[in-house]
N, C-alpha and C positions, 0 to 999 in steps of 0.2 A: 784027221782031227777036226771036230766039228767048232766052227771059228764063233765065239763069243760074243752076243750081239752086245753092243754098247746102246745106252741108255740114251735117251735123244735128250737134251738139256730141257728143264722145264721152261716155258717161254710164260715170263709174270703174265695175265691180263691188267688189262688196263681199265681201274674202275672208274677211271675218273667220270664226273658228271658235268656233260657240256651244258652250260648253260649260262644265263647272264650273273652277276656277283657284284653285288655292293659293300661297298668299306667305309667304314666311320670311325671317327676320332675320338681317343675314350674320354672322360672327365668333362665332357660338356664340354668339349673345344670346337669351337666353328670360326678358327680364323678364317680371313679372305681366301688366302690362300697355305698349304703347309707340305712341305717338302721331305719325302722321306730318304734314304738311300738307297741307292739303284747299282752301285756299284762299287765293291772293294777298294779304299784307300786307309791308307796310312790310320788318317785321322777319323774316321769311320768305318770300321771292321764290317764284314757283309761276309759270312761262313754259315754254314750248315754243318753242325757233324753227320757224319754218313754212318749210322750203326753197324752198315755190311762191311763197308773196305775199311771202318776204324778209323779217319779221320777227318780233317775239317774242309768243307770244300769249297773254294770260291765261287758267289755268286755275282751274277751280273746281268742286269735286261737289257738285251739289245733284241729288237723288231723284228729284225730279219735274220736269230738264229732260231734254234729247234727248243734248244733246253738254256735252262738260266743257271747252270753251270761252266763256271769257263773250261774247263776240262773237258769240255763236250763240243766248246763250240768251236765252228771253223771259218778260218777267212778274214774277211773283212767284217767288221761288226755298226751296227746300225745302234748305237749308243740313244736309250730314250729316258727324261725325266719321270717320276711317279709325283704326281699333283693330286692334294687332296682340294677341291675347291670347296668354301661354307663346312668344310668339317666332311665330306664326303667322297668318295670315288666312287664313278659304275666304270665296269669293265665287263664290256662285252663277251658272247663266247668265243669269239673269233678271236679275242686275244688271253691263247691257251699260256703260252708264257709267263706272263702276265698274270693271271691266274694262282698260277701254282705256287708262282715267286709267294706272293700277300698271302694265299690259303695254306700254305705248304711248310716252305722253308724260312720267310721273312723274320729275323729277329727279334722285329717292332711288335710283331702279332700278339697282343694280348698286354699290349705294356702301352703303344702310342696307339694301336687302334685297333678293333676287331671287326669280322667278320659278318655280316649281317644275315643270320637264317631266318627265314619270316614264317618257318616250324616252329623252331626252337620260343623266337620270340611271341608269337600265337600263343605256345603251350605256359610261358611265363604269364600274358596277358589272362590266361583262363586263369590261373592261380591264384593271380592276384586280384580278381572281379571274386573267387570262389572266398577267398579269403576275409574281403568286404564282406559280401553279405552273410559268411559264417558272425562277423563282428557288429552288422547294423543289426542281424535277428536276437544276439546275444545282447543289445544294447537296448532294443524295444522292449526286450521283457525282464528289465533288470530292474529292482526294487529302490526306489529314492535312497535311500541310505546306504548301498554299495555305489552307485552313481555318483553320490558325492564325495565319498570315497577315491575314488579314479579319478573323476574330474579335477578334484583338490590336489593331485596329482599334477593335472596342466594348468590348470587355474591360478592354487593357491589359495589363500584367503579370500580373493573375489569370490568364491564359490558361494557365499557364505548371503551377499546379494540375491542370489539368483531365486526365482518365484520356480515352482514345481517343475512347470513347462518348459523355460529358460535352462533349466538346468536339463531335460531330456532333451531338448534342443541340442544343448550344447554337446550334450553325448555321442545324439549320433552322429554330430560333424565330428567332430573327436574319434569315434569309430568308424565311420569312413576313410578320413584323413591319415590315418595311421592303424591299420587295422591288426598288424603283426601286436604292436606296443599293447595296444586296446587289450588284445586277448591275455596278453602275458600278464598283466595286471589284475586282469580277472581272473588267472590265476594265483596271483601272488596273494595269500592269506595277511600279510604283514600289512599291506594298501588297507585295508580293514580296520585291525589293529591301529594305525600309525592313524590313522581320519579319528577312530574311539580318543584316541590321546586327547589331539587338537580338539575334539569337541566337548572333554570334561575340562581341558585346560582353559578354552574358553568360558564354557558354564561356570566357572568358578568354584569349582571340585577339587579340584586338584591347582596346583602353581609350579610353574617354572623359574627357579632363580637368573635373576638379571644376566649371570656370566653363561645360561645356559647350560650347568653342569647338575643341577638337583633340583629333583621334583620333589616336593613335599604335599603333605595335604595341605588345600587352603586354610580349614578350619581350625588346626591344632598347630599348624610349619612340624609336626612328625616330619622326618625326610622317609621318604619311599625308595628314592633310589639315586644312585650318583651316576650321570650319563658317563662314558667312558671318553677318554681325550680325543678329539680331532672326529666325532661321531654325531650325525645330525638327532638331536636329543628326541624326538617323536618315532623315529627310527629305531632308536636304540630302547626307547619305551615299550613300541611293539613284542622287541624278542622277551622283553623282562617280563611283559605280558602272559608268556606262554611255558612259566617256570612258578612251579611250586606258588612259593610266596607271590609272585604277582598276578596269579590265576585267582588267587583269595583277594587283593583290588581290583581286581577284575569285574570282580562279581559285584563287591562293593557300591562300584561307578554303577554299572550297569542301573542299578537300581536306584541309585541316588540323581541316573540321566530320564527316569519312565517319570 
């Protein structure tokens, strides 16, 4: 009877990538110095679930074992601290352990501090230099009257100061400085709308009651409309804007602003 061969066990490779590894402290913390845990106690848990064997497995760095598993390790163990110094760690490639623990298994990863890829971070830095100049070129050819628009947005009533130039000025620091916000605004239809408000409410077109609850005309006190409770009133003018009856003052102002 011809004997069955048995399957030779597949042997994992190993992808790891040798090489040096820097760690950082997240939320902008750069104490002197900042301590994380290195080893399983009581009062600070140090596990890794294992999805193959199904449970939790104690970690531990010690220097002179292989893996930072105690389950794994043997002997006499070489017990070492993990020291962030200035908000930082470099770890060498020579200390593979060490490594594995912070990139791997560490609990803290992604809560007291992360991993620093300088791909990863490169590909964020193009992003966000692409994303400026999508917002300074969208800001140089933007027309005075959505500018104020937006600006009156970070401004406010100082807008209202500003000479043609001062106000493009202002823009494209504004579009530099925050270029996500910048764009979202110029998209936002209502930043338009809500600037139209404030600027017949200033011309003297239209008036806002003292409690901020009713716009009416200046000329006649007709009420237009009753802002809704706990609702910023230019805000809530904007959407009234874009309904039937407040598309007919709409037009009204417009004309009553040329």
């Amino acid at each position: 009877m011809e004997k069955v061969k048995e399957k030779a066990p597949k042997v994992k490779k190993d992808t790891w990538e040798y090489k040096d590894r820097s760690y950082y402290l997240t939320g902008r913390k750069e104490p002197l110095t900042y301590k994380i845990s290195s080893r399983h106690t009581t009062r600070h848990p140090l596990f890794w679930f294992d999805p193959e064997k199904g449970y939790n497995r104690e970690l531990r760095y010690a220097s002179n074992q292989k893996s930072v598993f105690v389950d794994e390790q043997d002997g006499m163990v070489t017990l070492e601290h993990i020291i962030f110094e200035d908000g930082t760690l470099f770890v060498p490639k020579e200390k593979v352990q060490l490594q594995k623990l912070l990139s791997l298994y560490h609990p803290a990863k992604g809560k007291v501090y992360l991993e620093l890829d300088k791909q990863v971070e490169a590909e964020d830095d193009l992003d966000i230099i692409e994303l400026e100049i999508e917002a300074l070129n969208a800001a140089k050819n933007m027309d005075l009257e959505q500018a104020e628009a937006i600006l009156r947005v970070e401004q406010g009533s100082s807008v209202n100061n500003l000479s043609s130039k001062e106000l493009k000025r202002d823009l494209l620091i504004f579009a530099r400085r925050n270029p996500k916000l910048f764009l979202d605004l110029c998209e936002d239809e209502n930043v338009m709308l809500r600037n139209f408000a404030i600027n017949a409410t200033e011309a003297g077109i239209i008036k806002l009651s003292q409690d901020n609850r009713v716009f009416t005309w200046a000329s006649n006190g007709r009420k237009l409309m009753t802002v809704p409770f706990d609702e910023n009133p230019y805000s809530a003018m904007a959407v009234w804007f874009q309904t039937d009856e407040g598309l007919e003052v709409y037009k009204s102002i417009e004309k009553k602003l040329k």
